[in-house]
PDB file as gemmi writes it, atoms N, CA and C in Angstrom:
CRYST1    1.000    1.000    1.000  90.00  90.00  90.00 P 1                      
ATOM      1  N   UNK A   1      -6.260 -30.503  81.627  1.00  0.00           N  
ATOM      2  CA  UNK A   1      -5.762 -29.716  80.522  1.00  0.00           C  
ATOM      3  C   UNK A   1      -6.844 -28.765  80.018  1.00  0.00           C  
ATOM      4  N   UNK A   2      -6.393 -27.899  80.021  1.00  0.00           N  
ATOM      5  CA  UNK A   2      -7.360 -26.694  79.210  1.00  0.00           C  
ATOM      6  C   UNK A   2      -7.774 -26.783  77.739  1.00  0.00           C  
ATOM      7  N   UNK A   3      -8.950 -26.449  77.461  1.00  0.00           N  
ATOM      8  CA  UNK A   3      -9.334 -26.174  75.884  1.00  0.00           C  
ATOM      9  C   UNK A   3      -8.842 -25.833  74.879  1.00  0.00           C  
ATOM     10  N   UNK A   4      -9.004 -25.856  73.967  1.00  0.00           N  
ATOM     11  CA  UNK A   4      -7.901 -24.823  72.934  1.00  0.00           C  
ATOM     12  C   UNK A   4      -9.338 -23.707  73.173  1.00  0.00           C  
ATOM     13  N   UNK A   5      -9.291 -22.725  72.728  1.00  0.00           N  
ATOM     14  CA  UNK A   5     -10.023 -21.657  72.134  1.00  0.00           C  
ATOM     15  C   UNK A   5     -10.699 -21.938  70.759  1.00  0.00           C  
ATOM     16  N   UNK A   6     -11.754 -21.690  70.521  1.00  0.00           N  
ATOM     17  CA  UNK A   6     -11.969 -22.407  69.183  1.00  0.00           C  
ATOM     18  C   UNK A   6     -12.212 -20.559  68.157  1.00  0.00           C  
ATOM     19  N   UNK A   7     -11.443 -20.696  67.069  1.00  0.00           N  
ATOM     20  CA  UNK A   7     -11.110 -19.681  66.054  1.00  0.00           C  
ATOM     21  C   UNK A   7     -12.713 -19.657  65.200  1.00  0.00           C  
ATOM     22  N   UNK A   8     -13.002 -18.208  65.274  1.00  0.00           N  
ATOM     23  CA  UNK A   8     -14.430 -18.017  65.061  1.00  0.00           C  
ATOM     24  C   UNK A   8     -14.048 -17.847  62.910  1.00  0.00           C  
ATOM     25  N   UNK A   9     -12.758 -17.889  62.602  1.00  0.00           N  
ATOM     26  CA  UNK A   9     -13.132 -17.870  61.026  1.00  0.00           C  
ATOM     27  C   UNK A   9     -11.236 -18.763  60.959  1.00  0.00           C  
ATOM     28  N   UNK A  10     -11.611 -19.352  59.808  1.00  0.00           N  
ATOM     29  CA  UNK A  10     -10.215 -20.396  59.658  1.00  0.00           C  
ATOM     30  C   UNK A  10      -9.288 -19.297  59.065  1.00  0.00           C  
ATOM     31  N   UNK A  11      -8.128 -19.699  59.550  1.00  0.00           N  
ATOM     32  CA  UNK A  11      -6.915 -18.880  58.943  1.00  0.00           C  
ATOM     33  C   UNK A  11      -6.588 -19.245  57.411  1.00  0.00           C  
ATOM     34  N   UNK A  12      -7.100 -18.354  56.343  1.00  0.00           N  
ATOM     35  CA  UNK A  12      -6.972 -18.594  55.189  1.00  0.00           C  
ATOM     36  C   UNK A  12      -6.304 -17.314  54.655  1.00  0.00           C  
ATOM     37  N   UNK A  13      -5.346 -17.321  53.502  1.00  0.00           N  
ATOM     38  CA  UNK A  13      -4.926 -16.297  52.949  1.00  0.00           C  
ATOM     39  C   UNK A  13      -5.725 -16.037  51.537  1.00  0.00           C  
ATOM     40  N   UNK A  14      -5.869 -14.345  51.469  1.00  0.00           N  
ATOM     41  CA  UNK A  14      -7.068 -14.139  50.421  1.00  0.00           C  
ATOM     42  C   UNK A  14      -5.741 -14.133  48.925  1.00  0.00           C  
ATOM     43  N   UNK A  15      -6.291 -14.656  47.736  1.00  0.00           N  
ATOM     44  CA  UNK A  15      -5.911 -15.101  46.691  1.00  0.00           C  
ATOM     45  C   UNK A  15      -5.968 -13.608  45.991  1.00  0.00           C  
ATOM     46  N   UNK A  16      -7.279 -12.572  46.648  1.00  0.00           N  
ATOM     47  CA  UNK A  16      -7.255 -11.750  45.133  1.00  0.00           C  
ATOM     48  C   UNK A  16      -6.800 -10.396  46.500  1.00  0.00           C  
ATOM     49  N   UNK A  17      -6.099 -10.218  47.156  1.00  0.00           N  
ATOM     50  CA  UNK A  17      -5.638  -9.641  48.455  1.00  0.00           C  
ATOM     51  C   UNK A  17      -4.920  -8.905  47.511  1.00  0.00           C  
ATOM     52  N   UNK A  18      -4.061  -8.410  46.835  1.00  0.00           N  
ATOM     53  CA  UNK A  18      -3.373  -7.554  45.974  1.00  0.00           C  
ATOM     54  C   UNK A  18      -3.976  -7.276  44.362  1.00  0.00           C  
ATOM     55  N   UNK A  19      -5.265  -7.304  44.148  1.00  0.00           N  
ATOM     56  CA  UNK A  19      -5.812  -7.509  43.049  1.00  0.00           C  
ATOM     57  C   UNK A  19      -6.858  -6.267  43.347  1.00  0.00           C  
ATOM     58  N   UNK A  20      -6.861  -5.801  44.764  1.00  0.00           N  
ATOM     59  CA  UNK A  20      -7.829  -5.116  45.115  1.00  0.00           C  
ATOM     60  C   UNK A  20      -7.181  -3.539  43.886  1.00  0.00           C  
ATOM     61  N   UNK A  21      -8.757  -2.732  43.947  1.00  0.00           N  
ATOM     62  CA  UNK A  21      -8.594  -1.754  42.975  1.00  0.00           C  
ATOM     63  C   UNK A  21      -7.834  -0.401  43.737  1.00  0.00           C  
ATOM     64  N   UNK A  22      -6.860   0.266  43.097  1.00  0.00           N  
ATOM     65  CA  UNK A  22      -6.783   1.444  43.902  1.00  0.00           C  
ATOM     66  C   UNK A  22      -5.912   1.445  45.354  1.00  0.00           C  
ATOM     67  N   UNK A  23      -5.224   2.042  45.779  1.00  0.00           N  
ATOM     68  CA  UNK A  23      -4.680   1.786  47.145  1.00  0.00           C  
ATOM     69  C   UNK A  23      -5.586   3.446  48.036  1.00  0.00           C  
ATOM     70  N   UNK A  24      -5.246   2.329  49.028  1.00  0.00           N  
ATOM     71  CA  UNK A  24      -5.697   3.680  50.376  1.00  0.00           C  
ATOM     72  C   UNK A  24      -4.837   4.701  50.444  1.00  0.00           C  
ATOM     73  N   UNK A  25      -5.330   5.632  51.227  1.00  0.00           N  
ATOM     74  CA  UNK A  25      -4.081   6.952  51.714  1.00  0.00           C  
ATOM     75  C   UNK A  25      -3.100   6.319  52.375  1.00  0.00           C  
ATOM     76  N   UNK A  26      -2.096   6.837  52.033  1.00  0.00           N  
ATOM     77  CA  UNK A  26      -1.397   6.211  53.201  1.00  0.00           C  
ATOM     78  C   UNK A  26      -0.733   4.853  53.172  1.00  0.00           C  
ATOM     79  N   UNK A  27      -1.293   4.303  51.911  1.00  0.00           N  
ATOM     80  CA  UNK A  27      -0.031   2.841  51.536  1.00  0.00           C  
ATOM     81  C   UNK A  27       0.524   3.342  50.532  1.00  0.00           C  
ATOM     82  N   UNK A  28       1.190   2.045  50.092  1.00  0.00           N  
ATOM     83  CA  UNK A  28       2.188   1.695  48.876  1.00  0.00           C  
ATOM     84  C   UNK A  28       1.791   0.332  48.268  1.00  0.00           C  
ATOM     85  N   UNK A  29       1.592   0.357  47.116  1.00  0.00           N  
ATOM     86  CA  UNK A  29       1.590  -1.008  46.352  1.00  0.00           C  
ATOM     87  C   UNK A  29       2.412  -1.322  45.921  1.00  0.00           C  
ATOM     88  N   UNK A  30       3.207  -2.438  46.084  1.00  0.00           N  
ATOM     89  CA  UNK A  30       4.584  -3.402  45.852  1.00  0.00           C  
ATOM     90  C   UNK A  30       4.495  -4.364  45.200  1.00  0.00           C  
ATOM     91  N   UNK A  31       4.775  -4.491  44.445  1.00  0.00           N  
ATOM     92  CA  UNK A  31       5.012  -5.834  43.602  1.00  0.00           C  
ATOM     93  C   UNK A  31       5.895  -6.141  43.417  1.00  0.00           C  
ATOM     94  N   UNK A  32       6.563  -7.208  43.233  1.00  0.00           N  
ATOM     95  CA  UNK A  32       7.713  -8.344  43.695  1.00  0.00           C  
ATOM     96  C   UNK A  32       7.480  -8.676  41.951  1.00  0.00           C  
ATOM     97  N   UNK A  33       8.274  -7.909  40.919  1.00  0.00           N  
ATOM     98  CA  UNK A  33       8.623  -8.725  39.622  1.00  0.00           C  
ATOM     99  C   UNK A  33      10.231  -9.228  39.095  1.00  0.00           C  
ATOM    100  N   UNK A  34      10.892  -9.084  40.058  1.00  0.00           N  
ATOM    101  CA  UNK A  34      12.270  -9.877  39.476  1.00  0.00           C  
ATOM    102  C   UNK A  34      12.481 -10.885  40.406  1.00  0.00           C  
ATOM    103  N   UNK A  35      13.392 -11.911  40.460  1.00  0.00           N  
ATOM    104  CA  UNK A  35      13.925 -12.870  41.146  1.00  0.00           C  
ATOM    105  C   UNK A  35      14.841 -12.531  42.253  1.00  0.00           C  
ATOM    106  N   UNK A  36      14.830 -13.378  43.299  1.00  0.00           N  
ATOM    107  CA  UNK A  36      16.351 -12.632  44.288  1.00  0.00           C  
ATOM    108  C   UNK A  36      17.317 -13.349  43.822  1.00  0.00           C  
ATOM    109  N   UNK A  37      16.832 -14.429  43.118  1.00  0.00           N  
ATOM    110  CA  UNK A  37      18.212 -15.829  42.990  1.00  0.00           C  
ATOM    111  C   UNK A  37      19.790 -14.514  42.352  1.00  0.00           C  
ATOM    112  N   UNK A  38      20.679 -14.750  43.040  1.00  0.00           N  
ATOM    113  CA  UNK A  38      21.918 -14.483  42.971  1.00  0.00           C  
ATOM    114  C   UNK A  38      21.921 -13.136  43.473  1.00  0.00           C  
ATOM    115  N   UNK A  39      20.965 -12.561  44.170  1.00  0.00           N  
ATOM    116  CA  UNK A  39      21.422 -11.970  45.258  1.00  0.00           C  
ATOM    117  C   UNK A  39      21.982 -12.030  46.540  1.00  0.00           C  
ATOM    118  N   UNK A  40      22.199 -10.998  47.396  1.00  0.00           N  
ATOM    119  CA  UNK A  40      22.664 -11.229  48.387  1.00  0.00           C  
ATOM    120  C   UNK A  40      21.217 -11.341  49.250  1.00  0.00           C  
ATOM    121  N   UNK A  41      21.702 -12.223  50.741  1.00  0.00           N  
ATOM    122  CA  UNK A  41      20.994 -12.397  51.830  1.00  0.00           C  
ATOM    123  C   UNK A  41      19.741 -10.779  52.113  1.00  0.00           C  
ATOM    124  N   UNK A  42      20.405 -10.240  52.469  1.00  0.00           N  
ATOM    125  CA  UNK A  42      20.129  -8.598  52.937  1.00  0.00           C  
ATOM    126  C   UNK A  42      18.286  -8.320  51.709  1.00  0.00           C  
ATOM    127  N   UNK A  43      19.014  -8.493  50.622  1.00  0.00           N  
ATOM    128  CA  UNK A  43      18.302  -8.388  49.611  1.00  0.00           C  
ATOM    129  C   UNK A  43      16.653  -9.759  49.961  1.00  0.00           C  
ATOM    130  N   UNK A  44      17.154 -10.830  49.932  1.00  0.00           N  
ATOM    131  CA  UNK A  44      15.841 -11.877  50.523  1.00  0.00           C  
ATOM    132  C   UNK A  44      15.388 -11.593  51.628  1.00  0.00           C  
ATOM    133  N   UNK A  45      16.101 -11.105  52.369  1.00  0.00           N  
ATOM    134  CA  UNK A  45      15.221 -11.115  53.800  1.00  0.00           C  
ATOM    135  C   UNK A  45      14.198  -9.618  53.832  1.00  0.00           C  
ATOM    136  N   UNK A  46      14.741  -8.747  52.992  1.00  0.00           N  
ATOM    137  CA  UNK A  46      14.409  -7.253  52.945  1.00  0.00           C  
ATOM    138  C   UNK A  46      12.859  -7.889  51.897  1.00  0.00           C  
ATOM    139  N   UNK A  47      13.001  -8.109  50.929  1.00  0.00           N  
ATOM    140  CA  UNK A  47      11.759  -8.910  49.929  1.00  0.00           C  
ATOM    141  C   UNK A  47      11.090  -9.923  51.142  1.00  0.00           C  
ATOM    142  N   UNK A  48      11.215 -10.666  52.151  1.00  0.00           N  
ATOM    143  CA  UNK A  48      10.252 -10.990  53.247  1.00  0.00           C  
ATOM    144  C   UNK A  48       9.858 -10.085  53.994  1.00  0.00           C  
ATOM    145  N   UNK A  49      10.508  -9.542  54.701  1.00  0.00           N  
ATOM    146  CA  UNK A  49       9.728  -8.479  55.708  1.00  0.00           C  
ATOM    147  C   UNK A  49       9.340  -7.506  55.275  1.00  0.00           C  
ATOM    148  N   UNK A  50       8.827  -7.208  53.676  1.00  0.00           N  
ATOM    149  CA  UNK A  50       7.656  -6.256  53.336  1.00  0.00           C  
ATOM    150  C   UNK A  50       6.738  -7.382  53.126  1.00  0.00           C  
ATOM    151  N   UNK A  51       6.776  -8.535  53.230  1.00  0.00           N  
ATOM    152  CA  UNK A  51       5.722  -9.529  53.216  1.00  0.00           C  
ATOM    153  C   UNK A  51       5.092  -9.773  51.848  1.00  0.00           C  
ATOM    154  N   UNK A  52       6.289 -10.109  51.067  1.00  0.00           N  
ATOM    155  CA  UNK A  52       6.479 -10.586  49.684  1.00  0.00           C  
ATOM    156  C   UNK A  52       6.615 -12.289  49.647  1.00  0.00           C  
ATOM    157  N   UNK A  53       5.992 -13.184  49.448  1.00  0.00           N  
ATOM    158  CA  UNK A  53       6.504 -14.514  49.495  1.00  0.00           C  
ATOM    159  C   UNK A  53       6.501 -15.249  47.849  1.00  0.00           C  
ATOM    160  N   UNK A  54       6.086 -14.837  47.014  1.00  0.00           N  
ATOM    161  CA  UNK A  54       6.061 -15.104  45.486  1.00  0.00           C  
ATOM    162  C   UNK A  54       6.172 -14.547  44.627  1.00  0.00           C  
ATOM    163  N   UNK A  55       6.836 -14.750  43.471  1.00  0.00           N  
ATOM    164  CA  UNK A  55       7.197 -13.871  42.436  1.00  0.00           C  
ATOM    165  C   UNK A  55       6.010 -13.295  41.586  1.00  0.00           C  
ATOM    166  N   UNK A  56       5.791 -12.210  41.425  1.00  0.00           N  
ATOM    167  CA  UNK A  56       4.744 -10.969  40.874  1.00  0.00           C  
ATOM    168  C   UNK A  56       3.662 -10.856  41.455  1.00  0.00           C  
ATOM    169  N   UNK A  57       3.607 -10.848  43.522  1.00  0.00           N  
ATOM    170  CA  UNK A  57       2.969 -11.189  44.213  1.00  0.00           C  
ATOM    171  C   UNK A  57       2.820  -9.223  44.498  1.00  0.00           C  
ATOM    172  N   UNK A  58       1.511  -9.218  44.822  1.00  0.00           N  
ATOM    173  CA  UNK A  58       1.392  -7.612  45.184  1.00  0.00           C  
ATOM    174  C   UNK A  58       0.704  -7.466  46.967  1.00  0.00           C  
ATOM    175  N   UNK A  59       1.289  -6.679  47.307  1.00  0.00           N  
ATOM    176  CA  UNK A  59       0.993  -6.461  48.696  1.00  0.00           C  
ATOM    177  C   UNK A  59       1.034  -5.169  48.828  1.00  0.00           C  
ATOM    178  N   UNK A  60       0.108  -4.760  49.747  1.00  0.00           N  
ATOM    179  CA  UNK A  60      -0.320  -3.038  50.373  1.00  0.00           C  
ATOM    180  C   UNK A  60       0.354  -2.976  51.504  1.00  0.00           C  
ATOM    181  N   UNK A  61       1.270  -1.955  51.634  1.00  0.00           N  
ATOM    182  CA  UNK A  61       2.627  -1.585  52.874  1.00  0.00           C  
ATOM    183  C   UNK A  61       1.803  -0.202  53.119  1.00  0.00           C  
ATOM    184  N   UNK A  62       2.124   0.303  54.151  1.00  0.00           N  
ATOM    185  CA  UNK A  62       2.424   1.517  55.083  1.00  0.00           C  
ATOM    186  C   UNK A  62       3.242   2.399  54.477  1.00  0.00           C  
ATOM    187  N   UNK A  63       2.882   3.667  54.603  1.00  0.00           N  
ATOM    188  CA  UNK A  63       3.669   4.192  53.727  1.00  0.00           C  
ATOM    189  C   UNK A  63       4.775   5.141  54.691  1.00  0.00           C  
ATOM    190  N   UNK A  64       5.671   4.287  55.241  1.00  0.00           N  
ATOM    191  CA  UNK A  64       6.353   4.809  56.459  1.00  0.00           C  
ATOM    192  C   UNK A  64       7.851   5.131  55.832  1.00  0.00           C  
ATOM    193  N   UNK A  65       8.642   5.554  56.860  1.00  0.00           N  
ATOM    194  CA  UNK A  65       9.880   6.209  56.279  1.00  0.00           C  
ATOM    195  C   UNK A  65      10.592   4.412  56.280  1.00  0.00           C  
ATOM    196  N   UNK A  66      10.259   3.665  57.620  1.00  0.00           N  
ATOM    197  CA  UNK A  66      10.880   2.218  57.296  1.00  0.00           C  
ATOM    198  C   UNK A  66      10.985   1.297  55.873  1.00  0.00           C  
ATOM    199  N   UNK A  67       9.628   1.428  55.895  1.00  0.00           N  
ATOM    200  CA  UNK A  67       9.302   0.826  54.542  1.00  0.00           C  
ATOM    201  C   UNK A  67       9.442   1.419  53.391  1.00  0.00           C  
ATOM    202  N   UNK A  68       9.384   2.727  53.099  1.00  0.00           N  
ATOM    203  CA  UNK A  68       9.914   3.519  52.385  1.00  0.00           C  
ATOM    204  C   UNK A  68      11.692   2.534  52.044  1.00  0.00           C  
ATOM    205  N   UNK A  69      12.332   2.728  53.053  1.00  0.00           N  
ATOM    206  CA  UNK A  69      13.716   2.714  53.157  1.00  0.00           C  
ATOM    207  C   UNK A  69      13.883   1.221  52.530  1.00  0.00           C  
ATOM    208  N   UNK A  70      13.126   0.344  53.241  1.00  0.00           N  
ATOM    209  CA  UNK A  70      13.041  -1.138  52.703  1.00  0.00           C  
ATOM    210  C   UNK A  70      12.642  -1.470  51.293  1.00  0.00           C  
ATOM    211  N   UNK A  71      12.141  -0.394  50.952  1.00  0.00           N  
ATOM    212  CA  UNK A  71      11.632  -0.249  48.940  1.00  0.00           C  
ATOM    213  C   UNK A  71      12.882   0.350  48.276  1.00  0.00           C  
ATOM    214  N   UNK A  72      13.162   0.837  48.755  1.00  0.00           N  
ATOM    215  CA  UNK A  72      14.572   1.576  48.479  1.00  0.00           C  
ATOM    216  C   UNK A  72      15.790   0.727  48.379  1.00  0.00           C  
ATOM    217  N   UNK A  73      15.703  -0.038  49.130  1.00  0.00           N  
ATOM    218  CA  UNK A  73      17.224  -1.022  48.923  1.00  0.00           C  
ATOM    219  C   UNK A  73      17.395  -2.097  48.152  1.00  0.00           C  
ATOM    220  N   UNK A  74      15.861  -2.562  47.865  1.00  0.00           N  
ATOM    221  CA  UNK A  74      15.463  -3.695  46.776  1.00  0.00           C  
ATOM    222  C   UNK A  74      14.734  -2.722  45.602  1.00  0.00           C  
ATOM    223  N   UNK A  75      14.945  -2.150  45.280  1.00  0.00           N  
ATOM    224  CA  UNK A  75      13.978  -0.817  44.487  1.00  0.00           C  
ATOM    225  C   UNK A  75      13.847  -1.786  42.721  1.00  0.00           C  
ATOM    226  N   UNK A  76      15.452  -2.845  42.710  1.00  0.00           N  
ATOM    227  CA  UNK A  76      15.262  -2.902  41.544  1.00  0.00           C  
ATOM    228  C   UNK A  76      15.030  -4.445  41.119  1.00  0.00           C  
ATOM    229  N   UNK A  77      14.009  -4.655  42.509  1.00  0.00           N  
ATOM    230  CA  UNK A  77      13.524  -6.362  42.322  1.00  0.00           C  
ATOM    231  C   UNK A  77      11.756  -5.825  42.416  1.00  0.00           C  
ATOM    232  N   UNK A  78      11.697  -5.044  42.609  1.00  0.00           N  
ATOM    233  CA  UNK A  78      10.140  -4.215  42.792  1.00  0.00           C  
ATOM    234  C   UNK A  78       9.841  -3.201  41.635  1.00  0.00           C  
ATOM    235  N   UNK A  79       7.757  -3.442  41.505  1.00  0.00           N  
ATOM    236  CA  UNK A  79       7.458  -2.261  41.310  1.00  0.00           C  
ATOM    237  C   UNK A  79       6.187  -1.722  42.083  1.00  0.00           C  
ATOM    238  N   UNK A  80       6.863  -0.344  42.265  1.00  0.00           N  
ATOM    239  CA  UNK A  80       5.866   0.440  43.472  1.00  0.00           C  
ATOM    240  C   UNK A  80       4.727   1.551  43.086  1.00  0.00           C  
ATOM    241  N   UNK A  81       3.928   1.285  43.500  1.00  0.00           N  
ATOM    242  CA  UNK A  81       2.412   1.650  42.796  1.00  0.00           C  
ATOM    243  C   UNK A  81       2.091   2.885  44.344  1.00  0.00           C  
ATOM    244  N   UNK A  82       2.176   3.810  43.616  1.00  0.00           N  
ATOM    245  CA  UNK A  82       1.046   4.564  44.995  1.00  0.00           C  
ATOM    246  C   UNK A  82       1.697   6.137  44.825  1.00  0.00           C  
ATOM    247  N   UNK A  83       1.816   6.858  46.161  1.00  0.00           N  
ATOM    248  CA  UNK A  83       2.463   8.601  46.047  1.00  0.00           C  
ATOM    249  C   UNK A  83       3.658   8.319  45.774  1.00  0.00           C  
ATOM    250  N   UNK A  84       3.625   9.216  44.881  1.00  0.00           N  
ATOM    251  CA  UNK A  84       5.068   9.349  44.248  1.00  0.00           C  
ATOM    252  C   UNK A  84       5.890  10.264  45.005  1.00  0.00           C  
ATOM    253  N   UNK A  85       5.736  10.700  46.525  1.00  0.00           N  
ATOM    254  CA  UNK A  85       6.339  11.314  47.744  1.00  0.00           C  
ATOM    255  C   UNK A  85       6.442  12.899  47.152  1.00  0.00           C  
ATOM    256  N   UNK A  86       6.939  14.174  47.415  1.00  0.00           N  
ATOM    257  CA  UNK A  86       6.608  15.479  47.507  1.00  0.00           C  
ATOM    258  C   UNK A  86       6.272  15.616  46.030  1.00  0.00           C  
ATOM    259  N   UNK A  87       5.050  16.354  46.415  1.00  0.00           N  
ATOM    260  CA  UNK A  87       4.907  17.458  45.246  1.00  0.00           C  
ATOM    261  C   UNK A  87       5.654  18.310  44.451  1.00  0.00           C  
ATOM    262  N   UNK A  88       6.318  19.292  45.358  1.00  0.00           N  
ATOM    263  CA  UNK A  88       6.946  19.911  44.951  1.00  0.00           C  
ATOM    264  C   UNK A  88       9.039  19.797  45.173  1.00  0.00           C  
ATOM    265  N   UNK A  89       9.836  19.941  44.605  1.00  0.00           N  
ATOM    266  CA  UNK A  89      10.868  19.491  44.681  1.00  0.00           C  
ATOM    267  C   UNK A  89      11.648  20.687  45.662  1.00  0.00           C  
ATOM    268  N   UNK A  90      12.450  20.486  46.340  1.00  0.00           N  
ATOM    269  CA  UNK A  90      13.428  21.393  46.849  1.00  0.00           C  
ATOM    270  C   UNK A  90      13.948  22.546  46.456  1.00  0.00           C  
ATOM    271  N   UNK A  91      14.229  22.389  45.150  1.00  0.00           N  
ATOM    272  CA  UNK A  91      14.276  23.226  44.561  1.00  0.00           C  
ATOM    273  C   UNK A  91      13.844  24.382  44.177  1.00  0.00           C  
ATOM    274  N   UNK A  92      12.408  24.139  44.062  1.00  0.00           N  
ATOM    275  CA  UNK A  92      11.642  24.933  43.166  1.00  0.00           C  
ATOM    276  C   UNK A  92      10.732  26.124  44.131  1.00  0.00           C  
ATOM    277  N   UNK A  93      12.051  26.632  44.973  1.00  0.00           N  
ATOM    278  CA  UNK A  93      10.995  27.815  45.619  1.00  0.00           C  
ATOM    279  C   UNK A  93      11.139  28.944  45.134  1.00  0.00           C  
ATOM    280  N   UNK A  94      10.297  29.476  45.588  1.00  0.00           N  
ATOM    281  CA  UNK A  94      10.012  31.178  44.646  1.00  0.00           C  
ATOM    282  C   UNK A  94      11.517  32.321  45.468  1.00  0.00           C  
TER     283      UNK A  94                                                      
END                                                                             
């Protein structure tokens, strides 16, 4: 039987991982402040796969059109910290 591989740092999750100051270019800060209880399915699984697992838990996303879209459908179990997307509005050309 073969070895395991031995893991050069233990798999630990960092506690102050959403506490960090400021976001990078290019993310989104999410925070998870309402409950899903008496939502629908669509709604819990959408709050996991931005990689939300606790209530007023903050996590740094990608600031992609997916995830975009995935902030968007739970928009009102979240709050989202980062670009507030175009500058200028559609509207407003000369």
């Amino acid at each position: 039987m073969a070895d395991k591989p031995q893991r050069t740092q233990p798999r630990t999750r960092r506690r102050d991982a959403g506490k960090r100051a400021g976001t990078q270019d290019g993310t989104l800060r999410v925070t998870w402040v309402h409950s899903e209880i008496g939502h629908n399915a669509a709604a819990r699984g959408t709050i996991r796969a931005l990689g939300l697992h606790r209530l007023h838990e903050t996590v740094d996303v990608a600031d992609t059109p997916a995830n975009r879209g995935m902030i968007r459908r739970v928009a009102f179990l979240l709050e989202v910290a980062g670009p507030a997307g175009r500058a200028e509005s559609e509207d407003s050309q000369p």
